[in-house]
N, C-alpha and C positions, 0 to 999 in steps of 0.2 A: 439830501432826501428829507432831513428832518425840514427845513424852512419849506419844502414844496409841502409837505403834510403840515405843515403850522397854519398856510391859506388856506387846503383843501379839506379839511376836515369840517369846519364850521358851516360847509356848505353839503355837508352830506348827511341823508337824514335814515338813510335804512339802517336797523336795531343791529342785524347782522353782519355789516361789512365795521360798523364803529367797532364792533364785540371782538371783529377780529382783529381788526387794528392795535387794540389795546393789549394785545397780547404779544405783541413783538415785542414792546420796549418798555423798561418804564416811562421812559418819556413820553414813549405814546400812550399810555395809560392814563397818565397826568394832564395830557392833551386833552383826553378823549371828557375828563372828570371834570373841567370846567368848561367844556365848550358844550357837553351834550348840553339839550334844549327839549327834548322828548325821550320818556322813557316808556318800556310797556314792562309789567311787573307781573309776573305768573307767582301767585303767590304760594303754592305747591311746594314751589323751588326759590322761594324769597329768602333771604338774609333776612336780622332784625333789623327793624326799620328806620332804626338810626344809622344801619350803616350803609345805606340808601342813600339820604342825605348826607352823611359828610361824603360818602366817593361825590355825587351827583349834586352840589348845593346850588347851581343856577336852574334846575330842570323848570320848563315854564309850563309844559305839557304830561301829565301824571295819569297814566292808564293802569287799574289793578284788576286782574283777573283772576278769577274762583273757579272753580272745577265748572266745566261744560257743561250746563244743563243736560245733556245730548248722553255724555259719560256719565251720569250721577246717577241713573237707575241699580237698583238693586231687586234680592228679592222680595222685602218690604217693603218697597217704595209708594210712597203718597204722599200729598203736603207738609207735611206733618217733619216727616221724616228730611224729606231732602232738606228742608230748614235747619234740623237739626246738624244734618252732615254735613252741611258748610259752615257751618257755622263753629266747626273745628277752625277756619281761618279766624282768627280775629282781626276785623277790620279796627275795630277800636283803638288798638295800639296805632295802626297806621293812622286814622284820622287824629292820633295826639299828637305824633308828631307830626303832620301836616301843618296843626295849629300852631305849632310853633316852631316848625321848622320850614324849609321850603319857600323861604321869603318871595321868588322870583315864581311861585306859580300862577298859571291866570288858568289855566286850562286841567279840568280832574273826570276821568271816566270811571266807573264801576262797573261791574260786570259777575253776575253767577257769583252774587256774595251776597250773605245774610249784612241790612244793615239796620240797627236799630232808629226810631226816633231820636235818643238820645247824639248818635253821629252825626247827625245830618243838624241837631239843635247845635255841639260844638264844631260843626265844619262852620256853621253859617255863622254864628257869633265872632268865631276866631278869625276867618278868610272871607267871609260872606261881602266883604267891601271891596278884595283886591280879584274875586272869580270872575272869569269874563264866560267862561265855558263850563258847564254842567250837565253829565250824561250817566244816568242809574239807567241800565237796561240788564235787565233778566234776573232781576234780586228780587230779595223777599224781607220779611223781618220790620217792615215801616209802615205807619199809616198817613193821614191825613194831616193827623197832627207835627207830626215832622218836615212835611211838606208846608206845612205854615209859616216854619222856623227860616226856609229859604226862602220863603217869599217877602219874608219883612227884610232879611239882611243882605241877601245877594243881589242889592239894589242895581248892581250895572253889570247884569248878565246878559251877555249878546247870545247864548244858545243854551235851551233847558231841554233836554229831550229826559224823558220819564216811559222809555220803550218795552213791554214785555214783561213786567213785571208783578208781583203778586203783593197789593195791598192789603194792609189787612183792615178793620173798620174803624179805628181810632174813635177820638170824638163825635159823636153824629151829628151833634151842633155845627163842628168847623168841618165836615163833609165836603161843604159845597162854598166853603170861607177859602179854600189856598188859593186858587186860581183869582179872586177876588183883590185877594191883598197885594196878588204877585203884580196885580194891574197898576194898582193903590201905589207902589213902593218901586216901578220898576217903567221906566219911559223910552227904553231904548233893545230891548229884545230884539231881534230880527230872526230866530227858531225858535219856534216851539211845539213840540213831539208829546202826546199822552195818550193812552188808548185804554185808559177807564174811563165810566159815564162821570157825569157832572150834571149836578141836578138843574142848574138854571143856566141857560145858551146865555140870557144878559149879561153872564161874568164873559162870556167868551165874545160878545160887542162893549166892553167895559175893555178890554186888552185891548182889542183890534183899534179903538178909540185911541186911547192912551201911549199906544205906540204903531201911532198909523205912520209914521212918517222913518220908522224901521223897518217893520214886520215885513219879512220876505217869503217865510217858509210859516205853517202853519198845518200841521199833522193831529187830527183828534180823533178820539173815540166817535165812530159813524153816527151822527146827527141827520134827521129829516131836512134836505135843502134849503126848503122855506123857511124853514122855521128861525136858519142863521144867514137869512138873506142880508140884516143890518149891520152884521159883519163885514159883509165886503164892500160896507157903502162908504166902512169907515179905512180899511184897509187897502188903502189907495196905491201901495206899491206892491202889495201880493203877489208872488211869482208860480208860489208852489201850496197848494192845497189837495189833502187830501183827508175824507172824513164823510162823502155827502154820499149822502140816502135819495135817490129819486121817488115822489110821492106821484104817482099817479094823479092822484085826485087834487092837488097843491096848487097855489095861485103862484105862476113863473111870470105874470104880464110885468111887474116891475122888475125883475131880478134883470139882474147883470151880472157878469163875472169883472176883476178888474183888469183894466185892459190893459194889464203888465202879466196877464198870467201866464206861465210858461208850463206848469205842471200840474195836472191834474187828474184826483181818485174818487172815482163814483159807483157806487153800487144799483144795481137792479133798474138800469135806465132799459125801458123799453126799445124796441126799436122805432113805435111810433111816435116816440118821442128824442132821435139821433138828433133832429132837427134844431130841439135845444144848444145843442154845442156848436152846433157851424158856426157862429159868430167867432168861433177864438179856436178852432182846431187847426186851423194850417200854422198857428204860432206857436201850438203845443211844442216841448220836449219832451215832457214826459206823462201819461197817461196810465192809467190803472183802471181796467173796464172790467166789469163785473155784470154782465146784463141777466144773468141767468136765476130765475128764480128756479127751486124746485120744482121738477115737475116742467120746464120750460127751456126753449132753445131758443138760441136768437145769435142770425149772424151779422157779424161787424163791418163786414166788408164795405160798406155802404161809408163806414166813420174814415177805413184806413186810407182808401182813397182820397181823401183830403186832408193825410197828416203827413206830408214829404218830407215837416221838419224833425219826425221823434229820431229818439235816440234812446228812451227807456220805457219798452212797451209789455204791460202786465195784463192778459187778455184770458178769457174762457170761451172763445170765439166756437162756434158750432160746425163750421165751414172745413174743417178740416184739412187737406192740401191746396183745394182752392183757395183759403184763409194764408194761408203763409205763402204761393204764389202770388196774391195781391201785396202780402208785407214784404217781400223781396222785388216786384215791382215798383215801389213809392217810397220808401220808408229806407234808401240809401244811407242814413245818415246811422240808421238803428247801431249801438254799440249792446244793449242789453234786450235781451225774447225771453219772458218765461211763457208761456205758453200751454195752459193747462187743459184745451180740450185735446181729443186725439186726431193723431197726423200719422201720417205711415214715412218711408222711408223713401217715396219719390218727393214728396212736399219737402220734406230736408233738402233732398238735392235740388227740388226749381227753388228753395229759398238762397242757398249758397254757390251752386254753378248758373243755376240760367238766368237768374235776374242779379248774379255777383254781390249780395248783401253781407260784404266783407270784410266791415267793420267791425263785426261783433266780438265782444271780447267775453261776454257771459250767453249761456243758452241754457236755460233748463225746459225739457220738451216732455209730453207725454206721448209715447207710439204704441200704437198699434202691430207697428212691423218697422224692423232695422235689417239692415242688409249691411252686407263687407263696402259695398259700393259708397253708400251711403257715409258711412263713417269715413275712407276714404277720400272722399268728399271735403271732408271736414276739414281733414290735415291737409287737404291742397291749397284752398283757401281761406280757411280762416288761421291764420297769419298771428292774429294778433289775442285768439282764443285763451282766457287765462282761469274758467269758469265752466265747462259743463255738467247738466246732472239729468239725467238720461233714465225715464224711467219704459223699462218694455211690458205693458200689459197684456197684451195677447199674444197670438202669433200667426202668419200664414206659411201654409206648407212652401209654397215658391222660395222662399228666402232660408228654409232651416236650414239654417249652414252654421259650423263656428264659426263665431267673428274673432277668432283669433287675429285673422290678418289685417281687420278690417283697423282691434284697438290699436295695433303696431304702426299703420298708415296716420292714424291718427297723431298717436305721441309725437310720432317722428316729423309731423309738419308742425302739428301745435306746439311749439319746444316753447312758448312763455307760459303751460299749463301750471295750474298751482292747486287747483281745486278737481276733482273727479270723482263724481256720483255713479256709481250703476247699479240701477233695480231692474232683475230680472226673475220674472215667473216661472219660467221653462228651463230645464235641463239640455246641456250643450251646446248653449250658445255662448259661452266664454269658459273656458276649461284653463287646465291646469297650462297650457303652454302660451295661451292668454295672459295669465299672472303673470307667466313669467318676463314674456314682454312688456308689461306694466309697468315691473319692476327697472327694466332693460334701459328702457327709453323715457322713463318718468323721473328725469332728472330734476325739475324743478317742482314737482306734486309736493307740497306741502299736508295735503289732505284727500284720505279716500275711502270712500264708503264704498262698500261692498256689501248689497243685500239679495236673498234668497238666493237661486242655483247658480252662482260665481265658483268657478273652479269645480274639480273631480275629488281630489284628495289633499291630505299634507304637503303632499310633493309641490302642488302650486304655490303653496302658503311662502314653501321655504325656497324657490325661484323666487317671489315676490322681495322675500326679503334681503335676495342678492343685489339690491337694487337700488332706487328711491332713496339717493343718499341725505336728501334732505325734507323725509317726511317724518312729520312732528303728530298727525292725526291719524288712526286707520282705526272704520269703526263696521263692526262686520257683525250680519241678520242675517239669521238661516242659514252661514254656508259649512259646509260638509265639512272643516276642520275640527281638528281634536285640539281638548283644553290644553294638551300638553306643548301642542306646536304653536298655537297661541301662544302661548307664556315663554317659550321658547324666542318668538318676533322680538321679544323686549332688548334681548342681547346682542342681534344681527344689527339694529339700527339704531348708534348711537342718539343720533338727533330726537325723535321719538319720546313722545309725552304723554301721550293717551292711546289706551288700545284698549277695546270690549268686542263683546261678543253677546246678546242677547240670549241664545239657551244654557248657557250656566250662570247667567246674571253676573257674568264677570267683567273683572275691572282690572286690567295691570295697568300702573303708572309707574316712570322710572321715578317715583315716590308715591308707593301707596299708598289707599288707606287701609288700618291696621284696628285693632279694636285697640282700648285705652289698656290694659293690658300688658300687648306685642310691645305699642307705643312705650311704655316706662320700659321696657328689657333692651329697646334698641335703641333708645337717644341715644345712649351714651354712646356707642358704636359708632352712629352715625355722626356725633359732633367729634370723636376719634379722627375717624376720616378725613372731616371737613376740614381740622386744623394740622391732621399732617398734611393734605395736601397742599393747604397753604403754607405749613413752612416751606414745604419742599420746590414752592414755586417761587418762594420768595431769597431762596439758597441758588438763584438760576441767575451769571452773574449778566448785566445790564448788554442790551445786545446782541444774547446768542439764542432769542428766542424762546420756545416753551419746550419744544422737542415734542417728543412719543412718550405716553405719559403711561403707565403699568400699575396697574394694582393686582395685588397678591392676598388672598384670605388662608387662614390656615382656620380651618373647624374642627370639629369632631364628628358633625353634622354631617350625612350625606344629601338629610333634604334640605336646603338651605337655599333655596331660591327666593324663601319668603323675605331674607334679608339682603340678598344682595341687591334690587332695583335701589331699596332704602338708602343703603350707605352708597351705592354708585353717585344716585342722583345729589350727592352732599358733594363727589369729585367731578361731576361733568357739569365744569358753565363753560361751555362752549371748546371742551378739549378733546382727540379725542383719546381716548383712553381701550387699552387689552386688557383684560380680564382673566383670571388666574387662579383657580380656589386649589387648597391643597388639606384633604381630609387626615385629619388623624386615625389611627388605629382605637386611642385608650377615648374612653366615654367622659362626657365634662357637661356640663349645666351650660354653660357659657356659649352659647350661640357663634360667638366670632373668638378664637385665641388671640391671633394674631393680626394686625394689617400689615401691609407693607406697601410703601409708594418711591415709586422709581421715575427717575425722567431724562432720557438716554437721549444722546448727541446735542448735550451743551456743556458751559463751561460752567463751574461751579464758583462763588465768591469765596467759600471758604476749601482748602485742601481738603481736607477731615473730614467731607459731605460723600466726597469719592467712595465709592464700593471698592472692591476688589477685581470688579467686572468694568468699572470705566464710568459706572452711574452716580447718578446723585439718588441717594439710597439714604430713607428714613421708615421707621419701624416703629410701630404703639401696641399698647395692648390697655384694657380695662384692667383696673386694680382698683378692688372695694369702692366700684364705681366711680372711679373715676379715671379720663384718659391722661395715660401718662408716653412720654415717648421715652423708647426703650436701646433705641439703636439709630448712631448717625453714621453712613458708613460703614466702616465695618467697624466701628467701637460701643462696644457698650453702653449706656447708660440709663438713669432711672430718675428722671425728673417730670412733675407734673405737668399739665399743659391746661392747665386751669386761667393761667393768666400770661405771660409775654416770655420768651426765652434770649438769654443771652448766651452766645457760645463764642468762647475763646481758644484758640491752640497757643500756648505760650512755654517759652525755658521751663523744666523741669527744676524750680527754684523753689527755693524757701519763700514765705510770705506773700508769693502770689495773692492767695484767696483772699487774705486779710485785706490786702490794700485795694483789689476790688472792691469787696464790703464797706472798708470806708467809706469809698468813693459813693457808694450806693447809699449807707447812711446819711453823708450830708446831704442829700437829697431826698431823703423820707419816704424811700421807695423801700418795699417789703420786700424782702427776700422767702420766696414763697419752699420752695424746694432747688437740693444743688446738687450734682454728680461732679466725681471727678475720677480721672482715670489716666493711664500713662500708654504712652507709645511705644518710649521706649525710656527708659528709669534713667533718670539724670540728664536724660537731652527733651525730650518733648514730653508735653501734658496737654490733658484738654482740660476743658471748664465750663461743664452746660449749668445754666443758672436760670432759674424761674423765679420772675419777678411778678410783681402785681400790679406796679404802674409800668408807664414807659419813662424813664429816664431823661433828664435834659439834655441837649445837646450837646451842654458845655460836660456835662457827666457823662457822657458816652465818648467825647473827645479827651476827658481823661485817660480811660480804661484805655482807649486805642493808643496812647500817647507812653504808658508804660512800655519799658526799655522792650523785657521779658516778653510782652505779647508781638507772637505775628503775624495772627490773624484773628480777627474781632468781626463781627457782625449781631444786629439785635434785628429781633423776628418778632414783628407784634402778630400778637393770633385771635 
C-alpha cells in the first residue's frame, strides 16, 4: 500500500484528499511534507510560519488567505476600518520568511489581506528573481510605490494580476511610473490583470511592445478603444482582452483586433455598431458584452448567433427568454452564463431542455419567475452544474408554489454542486423543508448564500445543519433566523469557517474575531489546546490511524460559547472532533479550568497514555498563565508545556532521574520543568520531563537504552 501511495501521491493535487492522507500514517505524513507542491493557507487557522516551511519546504505554489471581504463587515464598517481588521493577520511575518525561506517557490497569491509597500519592496528584493507567478487580489494597505519595487525586480514574471483591490495614492510622481518600469525590466509576461486607471495608455503600448512576443491575456482598467488601438498592433499573440470602452464618435477605420483573439470584454457597444466585431466572433471563447448604457436597451441576439465557439458568456442582453433561446441554440459549447438582464423560468428551461445547452458548469441568472419545473430542469441536465446563483426579483401568481421540490430535483442531479446562491424577494418560496433538503442532498456545497425570505423559522436553520457535510461558507441576508441558532450552526458543521448574518452584523468563525482584550485572556487557552492535542496525536502509535478525537472543557462559565469556536478551531485541522463542556457549580475568573483531549480506538506508543476507559487521555489546565499538562492517563502530573516533553515509564529504581539528567546535560539541552510519580512503589514510575530543546538522537537513544526504562518516547510541541 505504501509503494502504490509513494507513486500516487505526487500526482494528486487537491488540498483535501493530501490533508487526509497524511493523517493515517506518519509515513504518509512525511510523504505528503516533501512531495506537496501547492498549498492554500487560510490564515485565520495558520500555524507560525516557520512551521509552514519546515512541514512543506518544496511548496512551488503559495496561496494566503485573509478574512472574506464578503465576512468582514461589521457595524462600523468603512475603509478605514476593514483595513484595520485585517490587518490583525500579519502578513509580514509571512513575507520574512518567504524571503528566506521557501527556496522552491515560483508561484505566491494574496488575498483579503492588508499588505504594506514595505512587503511587496522585501518580497521583490528577496524572491523577485526566482517569482514566475504574482496575484494581490482584494487587499488593501499599498500604493504605487510598492508596485514599483515589483516592477524593477520581478524581472521574469509570467503572470501579475493586481485584481480588486484598494490602493492607496503613494507617490504621485511614480503614479503612472509602475506599469512603465514593469515594461522597462520585464520581456516575457504573458498575464496581466489591473483595474485601476493609469494615467498614460503609451505605458500600456510600451508592455504590449516589449512583450509582444508573450503577451496572451491582457485585463485593464476600461480604456476608450481607440485610444489603445497601438496596443494591439504590437501584441501580435493576444488571446484574451478585456478593458475596451466603445466610443461612438472614435476612428475604428484602422483598428484591428489580433487575429489570435479568443476572448474578449467590451462595454457600451451600440447595436449599430455589432458590426465592429464580426470579423473575429465565431473564433470567440469568451466574451463579456455590456451594451447597455443608462437609460438604454439593446438586444444581442444579432452577436450570439455568430458565436457557436463561446464557452464563457457575460451578457446584459435585453431579450429576455428569446435571448437565452438563441444562447442555447448556438452556443453548445457554453460551460459558464452569467446572465444579468431578466429571463423567466421558461427561458431556463428552452436554454437547458430544448436546445440541451449541457455543458454548463456555472449559471448565475436574473428571473423574473422560477417554477419547481424549471429547477427540475436543472438537475436532469446539467450534469456537470458545479456553480449556481439564482437571484428571483419578482414574481407571477402562475408559479407561486414552494420550490421545495424543485431545490431537492436539483441537488440530487447536480451532485458536482459546490457553490449555491439563492436571492429571493417573496415569502414562500423556499421554506423550512427546503433547508432541509439543502442540507439532505448538498453533499459537496462548499458555499451557500442565503438572502432575504429563505426558510420560515429556526427549525430550517437546524435541518440545514443536519447536513452539508462539507460546507466551509454559509452567508445569510434578511432571513428570519435567531442570533442564537446561528451561533448554534457553528457546532453542527465541523468543516465550516465562516458564518454571518447581516441584521446583527454578526460574524461566527470557528476562530473569531475578539477585541484585543478577549484576545490576551484566551491565547493561552487556545495554545493549551493546540499543544495537547498535538501531543496526544503524537502518543497515537504509527498505523492505527487518528481515531474519534473528544474534547472536554470544564468552566465555571455557563455562557461560554464565546471561547469555545476559539480553542476548537486550535483542535480541528481536519479532524473530526465531539465536544463536551462540563460547568462547575463554584464561581472562578478563569474562563476554561480544565481541557481534556481523548482519541479512542487506536493504539498508544507509550502504556501510561491509556485511560482507564481504553483512551489515550491527556489533560492541561492554565497556571499563572501558563499551559501546563496536568494528566496522562490516568496519572498525574504537573509539567509545563512551554517547550518539548519527554515521558518515560521506567523500574521504580534509585537514580533513575539523575542519569537522565546527565544524559540531557551533555547535551546542553535545559531541563525546563519535571514531574514524577509512581504506579505502584518499587515496581513502576513514570517520568514527564520538559525540555527546551529537542535532544539528539544519539541522546534520546541513550535514555531509551537505559536498562530500567520501558517505555520512552519525546513529544515536540
Amino acid at each position: 500500500m505504501e509503494t502504490v501511495l509513494d507513486c500516487v501521491i505526487p500526482y494528486m493535487h487537491d488540498g483535501d484528499d493530501l490533508n487526509s492522507i497524511s493523517l493515517v500514517s506518519r509515513k504518509f505524513y512525511e510523504l505528503d511534507c516533501i512531495t506537496r507542491k501547492h498549498l492554500t493557507v487560510h490564515l485565520f487557522y495558520a500555524p507560525n510560519p516557520s512551521h509552514v516551511s519546515k512541514r512543506f519546504p518544496f511548496i512551488e505554489s503559495l496561496t494566503l488567505k485573509g478574512l472574506p471581504q464578503k465576512f468582514s463587515r461589521t457595524q462600523n464598517v468603512d475603509t478605514t476600518f476593514w483595513v484595520e481588521g485585517i490587518s490583525g493577520i500579519d502578513i509580514t511575518l509571512w513575507i520574512k520568511e518567504i524571503s528566506v525561506k521557501f527556496e522552491c517557490l515560483k508561484a505566491l497569491h494574496i488575498r483579503d489581506m492588508v499588505v504594506c509597500d514595505s512587503d511587496l519592496m522585501m518580497l521583490a528584493k528577496t524572491r523577485g528573481k526566482d517569482l514566475r507567478i504574482l496575484k494581490i487580489c482584494k487587499c488593501g494597505g499599498f500604493s504605487t510605490d510598492g508596485l514599483m519595487h515589483v516592477s524593477k525586480y520581478c524581472n521574469d514574471l509570467r503572470t501579475l494580476c493586481l485584481k480588486g483591490n484598494s490602493i492607496k495614492g503613494g507617490n504621485k510622481k511614480l503614479d503612472g511610473q509602475w506599469l512603465r518600469e514593469l515594461a522597462l525590466h520585464n520581456k516575457v509576461i504573458e498575464s496581466l490583470r489591473f483595474d485601476f486607471d493609469i494615467n498614460d495608455v503609451k505605458d500600456l503600448t510600451l508592455i504590449a511592445k516589449k512583450c509582444s512576443n508573450s503577451l496572451v491575456s491582457l485585463k485593464i482598467f476600461p480604456k476608450l478603444l481607440n485610444h489603445i488601438g497601438d496596443a494591439f498592433s504590437h501584441a501580435i499573440k493576444l488571446e484574451e482582452f478585456d478593458g475596451a470602452i466603445f466610443d461612438e464618435d472614435g476612428d475604428y477605420s484602422s483598428f484591428k483586433f489580433p487575429p489570435s483573439i479568443r476572448g474578449l470584454g467590451i462595454k457600451y457597444l451600440p447595436l449599430t455598431s455589432f458590426s465592429f466585431l464580426l470579423p473575429c466572433v465565431n473564433q470567440l471563447r469568451e466574451l463579456n458584452l455590456t451594451c447597455s448604457r443608462r437609460g438604454e436597451e439593446c438586444c444581442q441576439c444579432f452577436l450570439f448567433e455568430r458565436c457557436p465557439n463561446l464557452e464563457v458568456l457575460r451578457t446584459d442582453d435585453v431579450c429576455g427568454d428569446m435571448g437565452l433561446r438563441v444562447i442555447g441554440q448556438v452556443c453548445k459549447k457554453l460551460r459558464k452564463l452569467t446572465h444579468c438582464g431578466r429571463v423567466t423560468h421558461m427561458g431556463l428551461i428552452a436554454l437547458v431542455q430544448g436546445y440541451r445547452c449541457t455543458n454548463l458548469e456555472y449559471l448565475n441568472v436574473v428571473l423574473s419567475d422560477i417554477s419547481n419545473e424549471a429547477m427540475e430542469c436543472l438537475g436532469t441536465y446539467l450534469k456537470n452544474l458545479r456553480d449556481i446563483r439564482i437571484c428571483l426579483m419578482e414574481q407571477l401568481q402562475q408559479t407561486k408554489l414552494p420550490l421545495d421540490n424543485g431545490i431537492r430535483a436539483m441537488l440530487m442531479g447536480c451532485s458536482k454542486l459546490k457553490r449555491l446562491d439563492i436571492t429571493s424577494f417573496f415569502q414562500g418560496e423556499f421554506t423550512d423543508v427546503g433547508l432541509g433538503y439543502i442540507g439532505r442532498y448538498g453533499h459537496n456545497l462548499r458555499y451557500l448564500s442565503l438572502w432575504s425570505e429563505i426558510g420560515a423559522s429556526d427549525t430550517g436553520l437546524v435541518e440545514l445543519s443536519k447536513g452539508c457535510p462539507k460546507l466551509r461558507m454559509l452567508k445569510l441576508r434578511s432571513c428570519p433566523f435567531s442570533e442564537e441558532a446561528i451561533a448554534s450552526f457553528v457546532f453542527n458543521i465541523h468543516p465550516l469557517r465562516y458564518i454571518s448574518d447581516d441584521r446583527f452584523y454578526y460574524l461566527a468563525r470557528t476562530r473569531p474575531t475578539f477585541t484585543a482584550e478577549a484576545l490576551t485572556k484566551l491565547k493561552q487557552y487556545a495554545t493549551l489546546a493546540e499543544k495537547l492535542h498535538r501531543l496526544a496525536v503524537q502518543l497515537v502509535a504509527d498505523g492505527s490511524g487518528v481515531g474519534a478525537v473528544k474534547i472536554t472543557y470544564t468552566s465555571s462559565r455557563a455562557t461560554d460559547d464565546l471561547y469555545t469556536p476559539l480553542v476548537n478551531a486550535m483542535l480541528d485541522k481536519g479532524i473530526h472532533i465531539n465536544e463536551e463542556r462540563v460547568l462547575l457549580d463554584r464561581a472562578s475568573e478563569k474562563p476554561l479550568e480544565i481541557i481534556i483531549v481523548q482519541i479512542a480506538n487506536v493504539e498508544s506508543r507509550v502504556a501510561v497514555a491509556i485511560s482507564e476507559s481504553g483512551e489515550i487521555k491527556v489533560e492541561g489546565r492554565v497556571k499563572d498563565g501558563v499551559p501546563h499538562l496536568t494528566k496522562v492517563g490516568a496519572l498525574d502530573v504537573d509539567v509545563s508545556l512551554e517547550g518539548n516533553i519527554i515521558l518515560c515509564r521506567q523500574a521504580d529504581q534509585p537514580n533513575i532521574i539523575g542519569r537522565v539528567g546527565c544524559i540531557l546535560d551533555e547535551e546542553n539541552v535545559n531541563i525546563s520543568s519535571m514531574s514524577f510519580g509512581r504506579i505502584a512503589q518499587r515496581k513502576q514510575a513514570v517520568m514527564v520531563i520538559g525540555v527546551n530543546e529537542k535532544p539528539s538522537k544519539k541522546a534520546l537513544k541513550k535514555i531509551d537504552e537505559i536498562p530500567a526504562v520501558e517505555e520512552f518516547v519525546f513529544l515536540a510541541l
